[in-house]
C-alpha positions in Angstrom: 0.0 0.0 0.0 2.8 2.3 0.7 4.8 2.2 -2.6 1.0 2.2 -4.0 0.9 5.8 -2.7 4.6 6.8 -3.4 3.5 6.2 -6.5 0.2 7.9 -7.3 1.7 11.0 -5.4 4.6 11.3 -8.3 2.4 10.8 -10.8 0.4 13.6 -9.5 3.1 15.5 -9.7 2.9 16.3 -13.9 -0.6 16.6 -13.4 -0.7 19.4 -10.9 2.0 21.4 -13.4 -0.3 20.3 -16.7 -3.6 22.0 -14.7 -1.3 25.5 -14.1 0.0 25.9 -17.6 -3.5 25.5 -19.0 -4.9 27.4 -16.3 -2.4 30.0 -16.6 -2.6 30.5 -20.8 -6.4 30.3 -20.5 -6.4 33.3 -18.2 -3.9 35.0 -20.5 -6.4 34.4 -23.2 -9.2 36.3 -21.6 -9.7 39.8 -22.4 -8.8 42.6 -20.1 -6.3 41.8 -17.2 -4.7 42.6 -14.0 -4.6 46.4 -14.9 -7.6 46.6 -16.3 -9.5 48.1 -12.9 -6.1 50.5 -12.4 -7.1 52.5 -15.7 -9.3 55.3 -16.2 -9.2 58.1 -18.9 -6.7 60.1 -17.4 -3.8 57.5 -17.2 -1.0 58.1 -19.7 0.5 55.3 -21.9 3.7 56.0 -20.2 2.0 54.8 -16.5 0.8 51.7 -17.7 4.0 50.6 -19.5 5.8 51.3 -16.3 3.2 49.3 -14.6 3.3 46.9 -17.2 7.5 46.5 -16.8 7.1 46.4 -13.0 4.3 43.5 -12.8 6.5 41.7 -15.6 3.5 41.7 -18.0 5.4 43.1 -20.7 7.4 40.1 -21.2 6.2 37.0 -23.2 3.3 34.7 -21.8 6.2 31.6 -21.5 9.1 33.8 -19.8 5.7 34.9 -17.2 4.8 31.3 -16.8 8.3 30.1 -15.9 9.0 33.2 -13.7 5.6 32.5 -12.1 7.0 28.6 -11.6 10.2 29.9 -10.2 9.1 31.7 -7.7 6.6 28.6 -6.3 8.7 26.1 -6.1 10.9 28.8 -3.8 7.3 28.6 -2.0 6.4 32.2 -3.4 2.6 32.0 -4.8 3.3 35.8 -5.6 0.9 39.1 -4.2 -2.4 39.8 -4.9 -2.2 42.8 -7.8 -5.9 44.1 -6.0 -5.2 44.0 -2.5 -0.9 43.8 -2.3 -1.2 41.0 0.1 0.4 37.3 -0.2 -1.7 35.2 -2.3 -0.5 32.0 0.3 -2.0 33.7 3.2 -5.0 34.6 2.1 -5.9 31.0 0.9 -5.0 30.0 4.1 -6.8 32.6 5.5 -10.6 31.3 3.5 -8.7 27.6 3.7 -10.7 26.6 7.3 -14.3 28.0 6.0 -13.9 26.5 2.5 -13.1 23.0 3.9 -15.8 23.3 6.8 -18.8 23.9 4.1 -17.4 21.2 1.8 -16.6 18.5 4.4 -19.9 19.0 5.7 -21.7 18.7 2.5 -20.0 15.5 1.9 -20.4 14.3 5.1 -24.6 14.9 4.3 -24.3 13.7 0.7 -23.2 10.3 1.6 -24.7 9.9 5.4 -28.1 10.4 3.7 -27.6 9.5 0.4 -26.4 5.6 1.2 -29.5 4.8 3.2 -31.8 6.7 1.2 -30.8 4.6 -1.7 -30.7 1.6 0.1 -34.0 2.4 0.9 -35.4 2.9 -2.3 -33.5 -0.1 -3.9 -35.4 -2.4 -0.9 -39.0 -1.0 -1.7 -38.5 -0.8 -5.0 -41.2 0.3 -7.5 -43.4 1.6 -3.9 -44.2 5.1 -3.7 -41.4 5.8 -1.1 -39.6 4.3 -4.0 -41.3 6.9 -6.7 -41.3 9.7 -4.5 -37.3 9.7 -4.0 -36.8 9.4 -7.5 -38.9 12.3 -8.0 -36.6 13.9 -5.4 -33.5 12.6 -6.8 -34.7 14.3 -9.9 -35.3 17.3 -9.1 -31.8 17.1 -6.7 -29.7 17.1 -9.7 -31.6 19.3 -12.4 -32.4 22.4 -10.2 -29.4 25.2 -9.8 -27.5 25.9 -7.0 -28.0 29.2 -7.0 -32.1 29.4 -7.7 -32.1 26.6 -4.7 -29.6 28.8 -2.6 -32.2 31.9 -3.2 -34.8 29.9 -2.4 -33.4 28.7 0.6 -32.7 32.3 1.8 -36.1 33.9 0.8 -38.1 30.8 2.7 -35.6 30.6 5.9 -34.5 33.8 6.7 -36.7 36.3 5.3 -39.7 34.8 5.9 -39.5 32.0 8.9 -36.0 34.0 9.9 -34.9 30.7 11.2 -31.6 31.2 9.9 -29.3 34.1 9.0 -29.4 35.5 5.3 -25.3 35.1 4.9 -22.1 35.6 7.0 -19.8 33.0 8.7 -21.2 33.6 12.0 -21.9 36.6 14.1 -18.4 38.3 15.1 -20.5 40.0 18.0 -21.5 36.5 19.8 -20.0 36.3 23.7 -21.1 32.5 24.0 -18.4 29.8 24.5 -18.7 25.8 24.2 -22.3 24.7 22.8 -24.2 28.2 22.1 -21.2 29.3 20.2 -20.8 26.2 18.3 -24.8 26.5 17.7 -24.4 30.3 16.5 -21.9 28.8 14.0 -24.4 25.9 12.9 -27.1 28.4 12.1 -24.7 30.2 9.0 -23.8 26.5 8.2 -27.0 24.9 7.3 -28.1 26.8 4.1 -25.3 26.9 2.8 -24.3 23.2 3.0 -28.0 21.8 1.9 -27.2 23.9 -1.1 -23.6 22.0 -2.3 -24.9 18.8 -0.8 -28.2 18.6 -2.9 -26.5 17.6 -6.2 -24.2 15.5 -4.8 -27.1 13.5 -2.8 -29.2 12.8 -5.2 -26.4 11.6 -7.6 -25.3 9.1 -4.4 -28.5 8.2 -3.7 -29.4 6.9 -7.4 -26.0 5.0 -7.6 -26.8 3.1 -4.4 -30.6 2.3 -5.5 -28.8 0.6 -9.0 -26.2 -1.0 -7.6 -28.5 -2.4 -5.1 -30.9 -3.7 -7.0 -28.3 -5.2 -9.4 -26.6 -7.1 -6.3 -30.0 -8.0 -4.1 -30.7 -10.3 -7.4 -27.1 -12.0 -7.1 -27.0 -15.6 -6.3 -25.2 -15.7 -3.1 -28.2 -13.0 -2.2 -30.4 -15.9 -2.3 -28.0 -18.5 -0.8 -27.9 -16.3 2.3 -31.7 -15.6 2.3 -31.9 -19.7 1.9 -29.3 -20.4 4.3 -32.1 -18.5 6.9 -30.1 -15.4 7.4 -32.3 -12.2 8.5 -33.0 -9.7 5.7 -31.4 -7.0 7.7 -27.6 -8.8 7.3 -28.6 -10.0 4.3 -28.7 -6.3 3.1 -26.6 -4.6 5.8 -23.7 -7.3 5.6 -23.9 -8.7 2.5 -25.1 -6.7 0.0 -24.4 -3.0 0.8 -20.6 -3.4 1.3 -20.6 -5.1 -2.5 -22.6 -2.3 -3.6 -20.3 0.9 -2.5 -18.2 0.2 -5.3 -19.6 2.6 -7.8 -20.5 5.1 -4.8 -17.1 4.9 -3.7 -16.1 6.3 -7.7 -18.9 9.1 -7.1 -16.8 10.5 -3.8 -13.5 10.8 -6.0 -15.5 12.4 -9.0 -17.5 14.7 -6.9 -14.8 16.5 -5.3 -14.2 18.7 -7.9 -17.7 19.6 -8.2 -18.0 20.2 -4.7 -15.0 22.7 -5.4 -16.5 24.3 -7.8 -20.0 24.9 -6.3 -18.1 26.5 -3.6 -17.6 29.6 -6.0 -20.9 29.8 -6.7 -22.6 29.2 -2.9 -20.2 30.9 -1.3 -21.3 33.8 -3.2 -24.6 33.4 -2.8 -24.6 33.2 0.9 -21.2 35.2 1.1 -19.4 32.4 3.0 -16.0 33.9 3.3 -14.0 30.6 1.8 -12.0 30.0 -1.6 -15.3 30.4 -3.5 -15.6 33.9 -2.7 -12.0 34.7 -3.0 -12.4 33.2 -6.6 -15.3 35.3 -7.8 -13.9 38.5 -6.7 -10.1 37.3 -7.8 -12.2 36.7 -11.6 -13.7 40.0 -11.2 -10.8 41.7 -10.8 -8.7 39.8 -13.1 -6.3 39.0 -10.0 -4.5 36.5 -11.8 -1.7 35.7 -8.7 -5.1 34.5 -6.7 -6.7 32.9 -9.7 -3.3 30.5 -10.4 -3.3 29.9 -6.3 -6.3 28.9 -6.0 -6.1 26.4 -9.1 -3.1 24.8 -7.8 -4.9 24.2 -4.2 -7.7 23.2 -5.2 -5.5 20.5 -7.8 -4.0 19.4 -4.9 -7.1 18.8 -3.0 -9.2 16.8 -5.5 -5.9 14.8 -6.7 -5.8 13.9 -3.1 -9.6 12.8 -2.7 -9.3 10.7 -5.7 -6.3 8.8 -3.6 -8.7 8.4 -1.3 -10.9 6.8 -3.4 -8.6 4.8 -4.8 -7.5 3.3 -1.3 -11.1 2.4 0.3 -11.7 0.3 -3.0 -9.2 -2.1 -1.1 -11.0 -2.1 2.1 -14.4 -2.3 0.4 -13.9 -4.9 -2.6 -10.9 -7.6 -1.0 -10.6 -8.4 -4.6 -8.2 -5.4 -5.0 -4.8 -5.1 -3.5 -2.3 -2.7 -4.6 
């Protein structure tokens, strides 16, 4: 198992550098850039070469690229050209919220999603059965942010049960339970909203690969042999059937990442997401290639993840 990881890590390695070149010449392709938001009418050609010469950006888009790679492997992630500050610590700085929202979503996505499908895959063709593909359904079709809006106008405008946005409420004295409760109540929106997707999606792959392996024969050997229908399904055929769910938690990682931008704007969680949008809006390409490379990192290392709990799931597989 240990050279199995050695190995997937230096493999990763190309493919972290392969997702910040095409990142990086992508961003170069768009139109505007970091000066962009500097100019007005009454700046003078000369100010923006000078500003041009000092940001390097005057230079061709290779030579930017490997001065850009130069400086990270020294551990440099360069400065934010809105805000002057170092792009490394304000990642870290959104880091905690970013992976507190998208934890918590998977932690719902699966939690529910597993027995919901076993569930369905056990009545199958009942209503409860009908009815969760309905919500399945509508789980994957609907957007995040119309369901985010939703959430907010139903919630906290009208029932004010929970807080319209915010990380939690810098003015709160509590300590222990009330102040991880006032931190729940900024939580909860926000992480129905990335889980939804990724539920429905789990829930559907556990329904199919139930119903394929409920109609295997040792199934019925273990229903014959007078084995209750809980082990039979709990014991037996669940463990057999988290194969393809297993594949959903490496391929959803990146869409969790990525429906961070868009609920964390919508509920202005102060995470990555948000530090994306605005680093986008501003053309803030140092935060832009940052963020990229972490968030790289992250989902190559979910999909390791994945990869290993195949071996404790199917004993088929050994690396």
């Amino acid at each position: 198992m240990g050279k199995y990881i050695r190995k997937r890590l230096i493999q990763s390695i190309p493919v972290v550098f392969g997702i910040t070149i095409l990142t990086y010449f992508i961003m170069k392709l768009a139109p505007g850039g970091p000066l962009a938001n500097m100019i007005n009418p009454r700046t003078s050609a000369e100010s923006i070469l000078r500003a041009k010469e000092a940001m390097g950006l005057n230079k061709p888009i290779i030579i930017q690229y490997v001065n850009w790679l130069r400086e990270l492997l020294q551990g440099n992630f360069g400065y934010s050209t809105n805000s002057g500050q170092q792009v490394l610590a304000m990642i870290l700085e959104r880091l905690p919220a970013t992976l507190l929202l998208t934890v918590t979503a998977f932690v719902i996505s699966f939690v529910v999603g597993i027995p919901l499908g076993v569930y369905s895959a056990t009545h199958k063709y009942s209503a409860g059965d009908y009815g969760l593909t309905i919500f399945s359904f509508i789980g994957i079709s609907i957007p995040s942010f119309f369901f985010g809006m939703g959430l907010i106008y139903i919630f906290a405008i009208k029932l004010k049960w929970f807080p319209t946005s915010g990380f939690g409420d810098t003015t709160f004295k509590g300590t222990g339970m009330a102040l991880f409760l006032n931190k729940m109540k900024y939580l909860v929106m926000p992480a129905l909203v990335m889980s939804l997707a990724n539920l429905a999606t789990v829930m559907r792959f556990t329904r199919s690969s139930m119903v394929e392996t409920l109609n295997q024969d040792y199934i019925r050997t273990a229903r014959a042999k007078g084995l209750s229908e809980k082990v039979v399904i709990y014991r037996h055929a669940l463990k057999n059937s988290l194969i393809p769910v297993i594949t959903i938690f490496g391929l959803s990682i990146p869409n969790l990442f990525g429906g961070a931008y868009i609920t964390e704007k919508v509920f202005s969680w102060p995470g990555m997401g948000l530090l994306g949008v605005d680093a986008i809006a501003n053309r803030d390409y140092a935060v832009l290639m940052g963020l990229t490379l972490f968030t790289a990192i992250l989902v190559l290392v979910g999909n390791l993840v994945a990869d290993i709990l195949y071996s404790f799931v199917d004993p088929r597989i050994r690396y």
